[in-house]
C-alpha beads as a LAMMPS data file, in Angstrom:
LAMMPS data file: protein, C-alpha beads

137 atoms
136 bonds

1 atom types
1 bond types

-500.0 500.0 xlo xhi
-500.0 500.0 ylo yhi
-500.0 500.0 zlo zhi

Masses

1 110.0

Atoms # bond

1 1 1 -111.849 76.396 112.515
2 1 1 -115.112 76.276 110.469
3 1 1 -116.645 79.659 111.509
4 1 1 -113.181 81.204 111.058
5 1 1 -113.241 80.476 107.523
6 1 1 -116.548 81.217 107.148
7 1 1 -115.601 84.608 108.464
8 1 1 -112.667 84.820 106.147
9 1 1 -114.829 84.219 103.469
10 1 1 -117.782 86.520 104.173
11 1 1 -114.815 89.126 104.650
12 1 1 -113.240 88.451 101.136
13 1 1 -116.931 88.391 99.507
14 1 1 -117.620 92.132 101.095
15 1 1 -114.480 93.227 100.138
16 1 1 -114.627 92.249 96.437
17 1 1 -118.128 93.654 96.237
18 1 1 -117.076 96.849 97.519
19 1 1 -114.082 96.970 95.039
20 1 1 -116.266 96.040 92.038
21 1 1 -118.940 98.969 93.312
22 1 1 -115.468 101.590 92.614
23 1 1 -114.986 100.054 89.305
24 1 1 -118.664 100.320 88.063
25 1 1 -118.456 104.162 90.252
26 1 1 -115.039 104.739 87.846
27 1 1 -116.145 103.749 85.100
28 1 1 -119.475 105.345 85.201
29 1 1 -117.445 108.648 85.402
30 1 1 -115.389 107.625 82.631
31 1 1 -118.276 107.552 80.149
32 1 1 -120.205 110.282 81.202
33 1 1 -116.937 113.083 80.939
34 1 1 -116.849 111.331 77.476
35 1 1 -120.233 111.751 76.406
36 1 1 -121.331 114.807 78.513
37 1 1 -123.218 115.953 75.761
38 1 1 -126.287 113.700 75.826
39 1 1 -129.065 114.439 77.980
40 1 1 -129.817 110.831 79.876
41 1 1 -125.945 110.518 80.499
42 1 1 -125.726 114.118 82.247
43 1 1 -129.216 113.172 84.230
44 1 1 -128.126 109.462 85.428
45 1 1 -124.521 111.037 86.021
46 1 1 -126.642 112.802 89.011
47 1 1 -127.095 109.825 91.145
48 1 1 -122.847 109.039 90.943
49 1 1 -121.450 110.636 94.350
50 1 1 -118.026 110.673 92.297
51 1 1 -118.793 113.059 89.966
52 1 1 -118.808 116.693 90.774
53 1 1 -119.990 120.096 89.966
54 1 1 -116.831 122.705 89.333
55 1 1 -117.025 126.260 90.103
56 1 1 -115.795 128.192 87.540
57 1 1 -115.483 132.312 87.748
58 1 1 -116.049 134.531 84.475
59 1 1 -116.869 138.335 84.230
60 1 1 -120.133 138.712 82.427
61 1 1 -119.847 140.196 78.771
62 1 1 -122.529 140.661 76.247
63 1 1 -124.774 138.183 75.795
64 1 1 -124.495 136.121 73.065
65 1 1 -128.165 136.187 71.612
66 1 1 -131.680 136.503 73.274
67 1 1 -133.772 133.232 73.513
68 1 1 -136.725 132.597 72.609
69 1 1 -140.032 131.829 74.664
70 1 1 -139.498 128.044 74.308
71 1 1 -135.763 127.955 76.296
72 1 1 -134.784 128.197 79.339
73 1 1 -133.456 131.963 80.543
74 1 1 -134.042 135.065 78.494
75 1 1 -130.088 135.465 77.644
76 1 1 -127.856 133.484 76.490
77 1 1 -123.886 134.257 77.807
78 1 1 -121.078 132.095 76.698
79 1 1 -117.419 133.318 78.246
80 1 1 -114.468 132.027 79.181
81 1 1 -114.429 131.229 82.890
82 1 1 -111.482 129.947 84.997
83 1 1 -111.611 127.641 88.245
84 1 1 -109.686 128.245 91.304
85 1 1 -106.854 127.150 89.882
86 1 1 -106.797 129.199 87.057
87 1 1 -107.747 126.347 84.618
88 1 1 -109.595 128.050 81.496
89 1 1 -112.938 126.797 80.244
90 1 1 -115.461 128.014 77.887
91 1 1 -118.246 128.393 79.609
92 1 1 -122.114 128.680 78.358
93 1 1 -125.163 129.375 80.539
94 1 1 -128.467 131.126 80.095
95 1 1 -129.096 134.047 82.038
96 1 1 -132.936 134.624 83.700
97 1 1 -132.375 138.526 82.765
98 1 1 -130.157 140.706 81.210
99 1 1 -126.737 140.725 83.252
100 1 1 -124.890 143.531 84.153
101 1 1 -121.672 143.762 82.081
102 1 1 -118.213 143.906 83.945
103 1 1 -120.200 141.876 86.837
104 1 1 -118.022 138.705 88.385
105 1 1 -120.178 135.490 88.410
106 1 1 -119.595 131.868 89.925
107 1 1 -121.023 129.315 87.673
108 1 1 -121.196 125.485 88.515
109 1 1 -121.045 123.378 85.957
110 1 1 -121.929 119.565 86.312
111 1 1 -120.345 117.665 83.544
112 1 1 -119.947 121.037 81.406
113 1 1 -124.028 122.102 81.959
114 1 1 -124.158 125.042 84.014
115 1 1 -126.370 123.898 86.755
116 1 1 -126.405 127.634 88.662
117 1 1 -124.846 130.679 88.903
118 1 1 -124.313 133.997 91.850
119 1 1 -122.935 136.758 91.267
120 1 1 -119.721 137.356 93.722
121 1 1 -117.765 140.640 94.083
122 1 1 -114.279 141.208 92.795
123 1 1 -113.207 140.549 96.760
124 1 1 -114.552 136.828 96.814
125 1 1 -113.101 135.950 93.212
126 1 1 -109.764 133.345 93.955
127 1 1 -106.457 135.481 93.048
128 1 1 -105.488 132.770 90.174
129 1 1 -108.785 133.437 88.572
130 1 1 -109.436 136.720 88.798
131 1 1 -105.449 137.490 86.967
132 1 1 -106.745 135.507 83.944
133 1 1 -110.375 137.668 83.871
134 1 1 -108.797 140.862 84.531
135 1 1 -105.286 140.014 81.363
136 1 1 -108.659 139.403 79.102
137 1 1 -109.953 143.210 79.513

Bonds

1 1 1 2
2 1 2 3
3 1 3 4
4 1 4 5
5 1 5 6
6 1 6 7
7 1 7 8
8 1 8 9
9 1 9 10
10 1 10 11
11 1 11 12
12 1 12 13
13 1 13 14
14 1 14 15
15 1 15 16
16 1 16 17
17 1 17 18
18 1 18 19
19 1 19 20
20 1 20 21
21 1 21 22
22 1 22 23
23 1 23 24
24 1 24 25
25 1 25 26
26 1 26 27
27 1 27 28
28 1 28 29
29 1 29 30
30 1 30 31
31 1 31 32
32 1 32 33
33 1 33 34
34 1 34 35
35 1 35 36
36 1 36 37
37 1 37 38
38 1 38 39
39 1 39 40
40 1 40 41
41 1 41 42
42 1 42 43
43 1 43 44
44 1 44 45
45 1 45 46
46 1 46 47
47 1 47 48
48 1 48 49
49 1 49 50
50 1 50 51
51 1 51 52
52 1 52 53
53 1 53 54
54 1 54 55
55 1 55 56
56 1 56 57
57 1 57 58
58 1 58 59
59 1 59 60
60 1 60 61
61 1 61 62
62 1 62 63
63 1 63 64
64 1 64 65
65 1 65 66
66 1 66 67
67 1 67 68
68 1 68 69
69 1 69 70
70 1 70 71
71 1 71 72
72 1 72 73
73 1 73 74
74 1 74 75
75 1 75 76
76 1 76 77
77 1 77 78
78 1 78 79
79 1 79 80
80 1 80 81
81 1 81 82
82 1 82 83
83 1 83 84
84 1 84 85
85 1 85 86
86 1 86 87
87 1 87 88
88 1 88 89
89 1 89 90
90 1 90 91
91 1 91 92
92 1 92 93
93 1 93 94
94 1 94 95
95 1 95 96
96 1 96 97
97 1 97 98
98 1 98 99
99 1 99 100
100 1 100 101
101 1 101 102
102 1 102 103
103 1 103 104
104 1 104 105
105 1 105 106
106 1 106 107
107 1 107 108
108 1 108 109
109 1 109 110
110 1 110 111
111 1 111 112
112 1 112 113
113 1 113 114
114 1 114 115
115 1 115 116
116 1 116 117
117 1 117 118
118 1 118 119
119 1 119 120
120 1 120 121
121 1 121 122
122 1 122 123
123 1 123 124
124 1 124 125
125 1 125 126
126 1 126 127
127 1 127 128
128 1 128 129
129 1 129 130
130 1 130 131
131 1 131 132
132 1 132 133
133 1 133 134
134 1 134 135
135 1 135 136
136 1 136 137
């Protein structure tokens, strides 16, 4: 009877440390969508397997200004972009060159920083998506 409720017990204690891991994991995510726009929260936001990049879709326009030498990417774009739901979101990223206008991209955003971005063809753009780019020409 003694090593059955020792087993009981060492049962209970793994599953309440398991359940308080998810609440920290929760709660983690919590904060950072809150305060996405502080640098340390989007970097330790990284290491939480609960939060997750989202592919958005947006047609490349002109860009908004050109950097200078000190940024990151020679162009700056911002655009509204649309995931494959056809959710909106504004959408800001810096382009390494200048883009080609009219040309369909897939941007990932982690946390609302665009982490990368391909370009995709009009073929491999989701049909809720690519309604809401084409009613904004």
């Amino acid at each position: 009877m003694n090593i059955s409720r020792k087993f009981i017990i060492t049962i209970t204690s793994i599953i309440i440390g398991i359940a308080c891991i998810f609440i920290v994991l929760f709660a983690w995510k919590a904060y950072a969508e809150q305060h996405s726009d502080h640098a340390n929260v989007r970097d330790y936001a990284q290491f939480n397997p609960l939060i997750r990049e989202t592919d958005y879709y947006v047609q490349v326009s002109d860009p908004l200004k050109k950097n200078g030498k000190n940024q990151i990417g020679e162009y700056a774009y911002m655009t509204d972009g649309f995931d494959k739901d056809g959710v909106g979101h504004t959408v800001t990223f810096n382009g390494m060159k200048k883009l080609k206008k009219g040309a369909y991209l897939k941007v990932s955003l982690f946390l609302g920083e665009a982490k990368s971005y391909n370009e995709v063809s009009k073929d491999n753009v989701p049909n809720k998506p690519l309604k809401k780019l084409e009613s904004q020409q």
